[in-house]
C-alpha positions in Angstrom: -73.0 -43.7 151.0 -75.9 -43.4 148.7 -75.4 -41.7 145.2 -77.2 -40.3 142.7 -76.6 -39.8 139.2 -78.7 -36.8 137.5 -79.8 -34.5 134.5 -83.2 -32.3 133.3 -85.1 -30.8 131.3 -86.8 -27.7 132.5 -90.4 -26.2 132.6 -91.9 -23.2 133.7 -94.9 -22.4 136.0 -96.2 -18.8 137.3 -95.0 -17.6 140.7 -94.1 -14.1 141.2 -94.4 -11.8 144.4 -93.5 -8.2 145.0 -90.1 -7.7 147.0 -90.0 -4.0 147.1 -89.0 -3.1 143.6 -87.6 -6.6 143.3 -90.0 -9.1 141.7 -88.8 -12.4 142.2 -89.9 -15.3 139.9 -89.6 -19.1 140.2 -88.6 -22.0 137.9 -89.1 -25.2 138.1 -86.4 -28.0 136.7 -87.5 -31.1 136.1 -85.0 -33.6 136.0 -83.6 -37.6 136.1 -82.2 -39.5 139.1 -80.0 -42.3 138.6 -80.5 -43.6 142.1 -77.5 -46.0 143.0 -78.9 -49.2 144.7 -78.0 -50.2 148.1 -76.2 -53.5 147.5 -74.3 -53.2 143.6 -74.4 -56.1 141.8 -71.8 -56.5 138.9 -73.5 -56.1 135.5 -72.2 -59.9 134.8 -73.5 -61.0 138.1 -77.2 -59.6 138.0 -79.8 -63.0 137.6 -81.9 -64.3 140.2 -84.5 -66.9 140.7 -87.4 -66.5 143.2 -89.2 -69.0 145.4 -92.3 -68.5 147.1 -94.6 -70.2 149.6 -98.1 -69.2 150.6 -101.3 -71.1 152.5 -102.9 -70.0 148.8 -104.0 -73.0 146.0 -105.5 -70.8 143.2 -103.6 -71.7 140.1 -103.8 -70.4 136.5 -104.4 -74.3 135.2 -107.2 -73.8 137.5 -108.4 -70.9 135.5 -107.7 -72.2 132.3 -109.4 -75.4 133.0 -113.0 -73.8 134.1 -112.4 -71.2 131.3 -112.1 -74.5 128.9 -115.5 -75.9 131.2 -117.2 -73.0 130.5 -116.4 -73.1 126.8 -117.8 -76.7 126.8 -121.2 -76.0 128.6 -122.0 -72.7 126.1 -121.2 -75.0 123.2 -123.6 -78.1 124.3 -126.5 -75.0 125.2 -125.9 -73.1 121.4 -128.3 -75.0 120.0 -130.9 -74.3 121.9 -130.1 -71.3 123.2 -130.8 -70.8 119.0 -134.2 -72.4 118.9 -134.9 -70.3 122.3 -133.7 -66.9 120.8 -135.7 -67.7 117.6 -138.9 -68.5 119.6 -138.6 -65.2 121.6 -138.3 -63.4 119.0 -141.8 -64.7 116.8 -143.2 -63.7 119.9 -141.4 -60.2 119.9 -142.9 -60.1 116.3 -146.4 -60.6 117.5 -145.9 -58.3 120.1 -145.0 -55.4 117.5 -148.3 -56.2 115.3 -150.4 -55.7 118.3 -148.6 -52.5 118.6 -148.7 -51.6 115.0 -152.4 -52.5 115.3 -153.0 -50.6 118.5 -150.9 -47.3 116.9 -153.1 -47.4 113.8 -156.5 -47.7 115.6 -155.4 -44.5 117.5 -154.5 -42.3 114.5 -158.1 -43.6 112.7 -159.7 -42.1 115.7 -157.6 -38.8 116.2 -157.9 -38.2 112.5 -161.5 -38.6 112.6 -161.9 -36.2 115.7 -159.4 -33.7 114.3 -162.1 -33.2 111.3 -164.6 -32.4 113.3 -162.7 -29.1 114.3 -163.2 -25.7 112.1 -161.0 -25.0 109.9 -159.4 -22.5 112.0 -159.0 -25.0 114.7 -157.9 -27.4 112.4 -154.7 -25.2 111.1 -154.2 -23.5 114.7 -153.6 -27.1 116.4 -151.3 -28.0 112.9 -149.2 -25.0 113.6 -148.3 -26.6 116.6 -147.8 -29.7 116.0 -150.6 -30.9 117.7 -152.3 -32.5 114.4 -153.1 -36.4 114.2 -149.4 -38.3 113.4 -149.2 -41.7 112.7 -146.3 -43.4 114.7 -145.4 -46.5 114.4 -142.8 -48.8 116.6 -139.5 -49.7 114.9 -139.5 -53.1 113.4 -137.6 -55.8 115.5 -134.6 -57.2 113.5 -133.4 -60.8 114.2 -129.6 -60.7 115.2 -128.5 -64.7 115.4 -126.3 -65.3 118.3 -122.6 -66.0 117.2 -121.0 -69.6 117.7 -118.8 -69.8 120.6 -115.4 -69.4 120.3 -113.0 -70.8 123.0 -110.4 -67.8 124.1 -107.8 -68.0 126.6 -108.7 -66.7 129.8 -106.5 -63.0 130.5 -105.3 -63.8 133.6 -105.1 -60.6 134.7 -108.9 -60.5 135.1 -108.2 -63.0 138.0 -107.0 -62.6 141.4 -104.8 -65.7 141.1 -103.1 -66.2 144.2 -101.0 -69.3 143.2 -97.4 -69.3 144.1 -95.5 -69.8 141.3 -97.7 -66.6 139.5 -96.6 -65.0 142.7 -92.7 -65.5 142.1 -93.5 -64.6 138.1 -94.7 -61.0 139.8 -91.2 -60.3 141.3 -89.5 -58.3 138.5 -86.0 -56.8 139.6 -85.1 -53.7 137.0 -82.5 -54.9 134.8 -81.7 -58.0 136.2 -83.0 -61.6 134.4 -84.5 -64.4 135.9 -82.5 -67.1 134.8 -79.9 -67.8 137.1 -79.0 -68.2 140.6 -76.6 -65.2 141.5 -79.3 -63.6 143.8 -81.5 -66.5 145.4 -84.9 -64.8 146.8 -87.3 -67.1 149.3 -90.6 -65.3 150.1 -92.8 -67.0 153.1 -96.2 -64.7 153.0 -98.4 -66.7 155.8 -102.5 -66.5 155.9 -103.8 -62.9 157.1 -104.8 -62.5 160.1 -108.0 -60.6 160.9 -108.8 -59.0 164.3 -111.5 -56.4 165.5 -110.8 -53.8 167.8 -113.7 -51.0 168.6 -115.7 -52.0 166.0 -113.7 -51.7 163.4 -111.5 -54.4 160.8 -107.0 -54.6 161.8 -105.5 -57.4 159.8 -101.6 -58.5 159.7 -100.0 -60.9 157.3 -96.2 -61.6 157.9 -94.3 -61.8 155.3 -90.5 -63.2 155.6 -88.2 -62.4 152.7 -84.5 -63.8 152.7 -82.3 -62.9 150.2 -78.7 -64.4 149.6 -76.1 -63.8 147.1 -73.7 -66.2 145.6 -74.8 -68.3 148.8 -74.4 -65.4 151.4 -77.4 -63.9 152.9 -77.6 -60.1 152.5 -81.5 -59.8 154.0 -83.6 -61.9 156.1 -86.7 -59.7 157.1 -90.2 -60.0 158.3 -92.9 -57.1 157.2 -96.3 -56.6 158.3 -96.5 -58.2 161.4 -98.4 -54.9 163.3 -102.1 -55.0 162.4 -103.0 -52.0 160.3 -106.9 -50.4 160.2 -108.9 -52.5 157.0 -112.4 -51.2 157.7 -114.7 -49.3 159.9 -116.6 -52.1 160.0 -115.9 -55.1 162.1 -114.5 -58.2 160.6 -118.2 -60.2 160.4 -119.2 -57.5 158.1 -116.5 -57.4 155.7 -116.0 -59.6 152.6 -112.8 -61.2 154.0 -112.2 -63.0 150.9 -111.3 -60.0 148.8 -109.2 -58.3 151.6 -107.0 -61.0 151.7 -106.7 -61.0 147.9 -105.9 -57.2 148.0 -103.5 -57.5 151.0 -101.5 -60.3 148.9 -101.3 -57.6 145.9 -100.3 -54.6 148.3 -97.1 -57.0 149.7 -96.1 -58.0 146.6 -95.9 -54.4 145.5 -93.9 -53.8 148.4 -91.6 -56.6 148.4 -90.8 -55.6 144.6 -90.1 -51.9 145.2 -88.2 -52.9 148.5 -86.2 -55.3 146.0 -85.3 -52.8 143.6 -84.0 -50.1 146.2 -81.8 -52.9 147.2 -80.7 -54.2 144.0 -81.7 -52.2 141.2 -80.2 -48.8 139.3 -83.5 -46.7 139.0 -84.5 -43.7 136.6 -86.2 -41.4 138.8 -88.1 -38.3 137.5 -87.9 -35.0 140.1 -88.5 -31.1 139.8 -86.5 -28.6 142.4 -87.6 -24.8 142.6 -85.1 -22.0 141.8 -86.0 -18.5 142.3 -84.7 -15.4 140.6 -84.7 -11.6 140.9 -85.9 -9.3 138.2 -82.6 -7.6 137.0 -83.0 -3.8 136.2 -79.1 -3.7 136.1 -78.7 -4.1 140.5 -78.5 -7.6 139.9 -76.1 -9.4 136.9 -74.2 -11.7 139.3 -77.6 -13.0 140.3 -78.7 -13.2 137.0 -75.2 -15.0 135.8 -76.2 -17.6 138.8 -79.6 -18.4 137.7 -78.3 -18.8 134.2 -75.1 -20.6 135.5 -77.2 -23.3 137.7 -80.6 -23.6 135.8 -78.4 -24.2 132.5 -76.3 -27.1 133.8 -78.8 -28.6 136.1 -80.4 -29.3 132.5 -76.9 -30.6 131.4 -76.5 -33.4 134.0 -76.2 -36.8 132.4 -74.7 -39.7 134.4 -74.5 -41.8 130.9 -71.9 -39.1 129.7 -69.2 -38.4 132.8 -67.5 -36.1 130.8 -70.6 -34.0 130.4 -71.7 -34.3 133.7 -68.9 -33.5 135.4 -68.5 -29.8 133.4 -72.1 -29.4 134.5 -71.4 -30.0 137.9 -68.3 -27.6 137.6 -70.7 -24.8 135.9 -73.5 -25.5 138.3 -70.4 -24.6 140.8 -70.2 -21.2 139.6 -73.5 -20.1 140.3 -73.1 -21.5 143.9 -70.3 -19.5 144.5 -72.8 -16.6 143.2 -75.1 -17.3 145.7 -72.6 -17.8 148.5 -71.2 -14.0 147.8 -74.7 -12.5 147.8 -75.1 -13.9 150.8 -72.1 -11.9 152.2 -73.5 -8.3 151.3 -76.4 -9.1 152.7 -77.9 -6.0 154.7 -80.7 -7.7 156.6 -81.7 -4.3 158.9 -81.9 -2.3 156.0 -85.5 -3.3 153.5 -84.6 -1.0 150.8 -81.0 -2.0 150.2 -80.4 -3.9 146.9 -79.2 -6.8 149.0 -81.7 -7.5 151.8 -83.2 -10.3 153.6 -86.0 -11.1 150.9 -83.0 -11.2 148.5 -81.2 -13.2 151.1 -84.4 -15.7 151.6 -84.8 -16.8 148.1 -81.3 -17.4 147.8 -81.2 -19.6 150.7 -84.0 -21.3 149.9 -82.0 -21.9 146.0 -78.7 -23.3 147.7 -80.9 -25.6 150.0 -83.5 -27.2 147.6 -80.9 -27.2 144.9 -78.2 -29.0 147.3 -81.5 -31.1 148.3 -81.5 -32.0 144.9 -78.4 -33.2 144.3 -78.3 -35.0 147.3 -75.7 -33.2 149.4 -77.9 -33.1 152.0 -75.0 -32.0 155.1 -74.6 -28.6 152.7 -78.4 -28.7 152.9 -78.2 -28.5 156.2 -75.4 -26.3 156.7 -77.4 -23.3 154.2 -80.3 -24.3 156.6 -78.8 -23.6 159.9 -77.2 -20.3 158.3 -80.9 -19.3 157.3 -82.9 -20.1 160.5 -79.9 -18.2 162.4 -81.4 -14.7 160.2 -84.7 -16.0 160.9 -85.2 -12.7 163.1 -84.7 -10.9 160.2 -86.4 -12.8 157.1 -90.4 -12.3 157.0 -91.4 -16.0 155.7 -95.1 -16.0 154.1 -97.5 -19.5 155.1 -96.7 -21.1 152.2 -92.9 -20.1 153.2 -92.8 -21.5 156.6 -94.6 -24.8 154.7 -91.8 -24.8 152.7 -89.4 -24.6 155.4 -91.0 -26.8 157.1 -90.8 -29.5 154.6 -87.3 -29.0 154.2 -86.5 -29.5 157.8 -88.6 -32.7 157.6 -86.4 -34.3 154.5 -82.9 -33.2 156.1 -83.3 -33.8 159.4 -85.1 -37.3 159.0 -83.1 -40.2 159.9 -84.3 -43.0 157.6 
């Protein structure tokens, strides 16, 4: 059975509607997952080394070697590529004395037509701006080119499909790579394009086995169904980069599919509890707000102590809930106790047992609610909400 270990912080975000006289609010928690992994591996016992093969030959010394090429060829050209610059630019600095030279020869002649005007003329067309300027270009400045100087390629610029910069991308949280406990083979073959109605559906299969201490836990093959690439068919599309960007989207897979397995992950996630305004009709909903709200905050799987007197104070405020539930008076809108009351409480002890992943007394609040269905007036965003919910607890995988 799955597990998770959790605790939050909270934040707030505006969400009020008018139940009657009862205006009902809504918080949002934020808080940590500790999701267990599928397989456990003893702390002692987590190291594994990875081995892939592919139909790819790209390599980083390949990189580094035409990086180093490159290097080589701008070096033997500096010199000239000096003399060339320098050349270009006397002929920039002709270029601005002609331009100098042609800006001048224009002001001579506006200033000479501007005093032909009248006076009047004269100051009318200054007041405006309009009078004779001289302007002249900026002077070209001479910036030498800089030597060469040989870096080391960043790798990351590159789409380097090379096997053993593959197996360096598999990164299993908290485990190292230098040892043999968990042995993981990875066999991603050459994609394979196909058009269908015009458009671009590629497949790559991709076999991962996994063993530990010699005994095979996995042995799976992904992406064999052809997915949708492009709208276009497959002579129109750059096939080259597709295949590069397939490579990157099953490696991401492979590694998150890894970690599920094998790893303990942190996990950030936010569940909504709603409230009631108390005028004095409502303290033991106000106690369970403040009961579950509080703790769910508490939760810290790195301290069982604490989290287990969270849990038990989190209890309290259930039990809250559960008694509301009882007075309920769903026929009658202006009790204290009616069906909106009775909604937001439901939708609490579901998202909140959603939360901490009892998902059977999810389902059990569920079935209670959908039962009063008749009687509970759900809004679109409601029935959205509901409909979510049924999604997430009655899902099978």
């Amino acid at each position: 059975m799955k597990k998770k270990y959790l605790f939050g912080l909270t934040f707030f975000f505006g969400l009020s509607a008018a139940v009657n006289s009862q205006s009902i609010s809504a918080e949002s928690v934020e808080y940590q997952i500790l999701k267990v992994p599928k397989i456990i591996v003893a702390q002692d016992f987590r190291q594994y080394s990875v081995a892939v093969t592919s139909p790819y030959n790209l390599t980083t010394e390949a990189v580094v070697a035409q990086s180093k090429a490159d290097f080589e060829n701008d070096l033997t050209s500096f010199d000239k590529r000096v003399a060339d610059s320098q050349k270009d630019f006397q002929q920039i600095l002709v270029d601005y004395d002609a331009e100098v030279l042609k800006a001048k020869e224009k002001y001579k002649m506006e200033s000479e037509e501007f005093k032909k005007l009248s006076l009047l003329e004269r100051l009318t067309m200054t007041d405006k701006g309009q009078n004779p300027k001289l302007v002249l270009p900026n002077k070209p400045v001479y910036v030498p080119l800089s030597k060469p100087v040989y870096h080391e390629p960043n790798l990351k610029n590159f789409v380097i499909i090379d096997n053993n910069v593959l197996a360096s991308q598999i990164d299993i949280k908290g485990f190292s790579k230098d040892g043999d406990y968990l042995t993981i083979s990875l066999d991603i073959k050459k994609i394979n394009f196909q058009d269908n109605s015009g458009q671009s559906y590629a497949n790559q299969p991709t076999k991962l086995v996994v063993k530990q201490n010699g005994e095979e836990k996995i042995n799976k093959t992904f992406f064999q169904d052809y997915e949708y690439i492009s709208s276009s068919p497959t002579n129109n599309i750059n096939k080259a980069t597709v295949e590069q960007a397939n490579v990157k989207k099953v490696m991401a897979f492979i590694n998150s599919y890894l970690n599920e397995t094998f790893a303990f992950q942190s996990l950030k996630n936010t569940v909504k509890l709603q409230s009631v305004k108390n005028k004095g009709q409502y303290d033991d909903l106000e106690k369970a707000d403040i009961y579950v709200s509080t703790n769910l905050k508490k939760l810290n799987p790195s301290n069982p102590q604490i989290n287990e007197a969270a849990m038990a104070g989190m209890q309290k405020g259930i039990d809250i809930w559960k008694e509301v539930l009882k007075k309920i008076d769903y026929k009658d809108t202006k009790a204290d106790y009616n069906a909106k009351i009775a909604k937001f409480v439901y939708f609490n002890l579901i998202n909140l047992n959603l939360a901490l992943d009892k998902k059977s007394d999810a389902e059990k609040f569920l079935n209670e609610m959908q039962e009063n269905l008749i009687y509970i007036k759900l809004s679109s965003s409601e029935e959205g909400e509901l409909k979510q919910i049924e999604n997430k607890i009655y899902k099978t995988t």
